[in-house]
C-alpha positions in Angstrom: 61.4 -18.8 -46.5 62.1 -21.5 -48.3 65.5 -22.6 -46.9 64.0 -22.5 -43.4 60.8 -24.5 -44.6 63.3 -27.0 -45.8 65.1 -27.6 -42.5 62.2 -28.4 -40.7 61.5 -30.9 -43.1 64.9 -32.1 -42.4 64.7 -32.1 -38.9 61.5 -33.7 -39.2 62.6 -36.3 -41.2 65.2 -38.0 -38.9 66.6 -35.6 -35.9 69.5 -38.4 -35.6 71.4 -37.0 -39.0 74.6 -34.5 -38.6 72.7 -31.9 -40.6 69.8 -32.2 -38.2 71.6 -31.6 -35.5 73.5 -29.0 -36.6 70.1 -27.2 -37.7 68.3 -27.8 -34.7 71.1 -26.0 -32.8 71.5 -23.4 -35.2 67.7 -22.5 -35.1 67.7 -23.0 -31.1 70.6 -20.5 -30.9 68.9 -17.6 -32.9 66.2 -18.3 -31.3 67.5 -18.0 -28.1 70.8 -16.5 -28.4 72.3 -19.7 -26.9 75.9 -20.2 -28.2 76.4 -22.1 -31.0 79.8 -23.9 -32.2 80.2 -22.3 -35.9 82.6 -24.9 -36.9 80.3 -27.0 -37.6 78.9 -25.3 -39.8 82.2 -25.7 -41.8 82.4 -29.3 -41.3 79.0 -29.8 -43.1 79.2 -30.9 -47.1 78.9 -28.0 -49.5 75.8 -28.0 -50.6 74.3 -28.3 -46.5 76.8 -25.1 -45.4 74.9 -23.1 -48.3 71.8 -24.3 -46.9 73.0 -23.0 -43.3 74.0 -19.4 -45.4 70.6 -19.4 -46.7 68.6 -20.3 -43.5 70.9 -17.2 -41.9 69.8 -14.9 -44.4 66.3 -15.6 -44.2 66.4 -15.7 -40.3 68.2 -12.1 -40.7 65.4 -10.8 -43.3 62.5 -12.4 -41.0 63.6 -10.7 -37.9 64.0 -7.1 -39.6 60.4 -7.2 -40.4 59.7 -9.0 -37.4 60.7 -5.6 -35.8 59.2 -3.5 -38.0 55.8 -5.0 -37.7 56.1 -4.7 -33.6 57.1 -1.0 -33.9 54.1 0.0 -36.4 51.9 -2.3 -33.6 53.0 -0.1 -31.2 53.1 3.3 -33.5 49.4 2.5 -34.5 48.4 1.6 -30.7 49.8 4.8 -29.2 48.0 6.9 -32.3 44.7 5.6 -31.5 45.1 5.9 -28.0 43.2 9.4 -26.7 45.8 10.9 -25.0 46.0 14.4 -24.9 
């Protein structure tokens, strides 16, 4: 989590910057599934479009156990539920 721990730093810092706003979209967008222009991602320096790679692959990890922690939730609530 550490790429996603470092944009909110970023968009902490000063929302105003071009990597700011392209992170606060990007994160609104997979949050939302609002669209989200992916060129410009590739208009962002090197070393911020990795950044935007990384976040992605985090957010991609996070949500597949995301969903597996909902489904055992729901697994473990229908077990111990007395229904016969």
């Amino acid at each position: 989590m550490q790429a996603i721990k470092k944009a909110k730093k970023i968009i902490g810092r000063d929302i105003s910057t071009p990597l700011a706003k392209v992170l606060s979209g990007l994160i609104v967008s997979l949050e939302t599934d609002e669209a989200f222009d992916i060129k410009q991602i590739f208009d962002l320096p090197n070393d911020d479009f990795e950044l935007v790679l990384d976040i992605l692959k985090e957010w991609k990890i996070d949500r597949f156990y995301m969903g597996k922690a909902k489904t055992f939730a729901a697994a473990y609530f229908a077990k111990n539920l007395n229904v016969s």
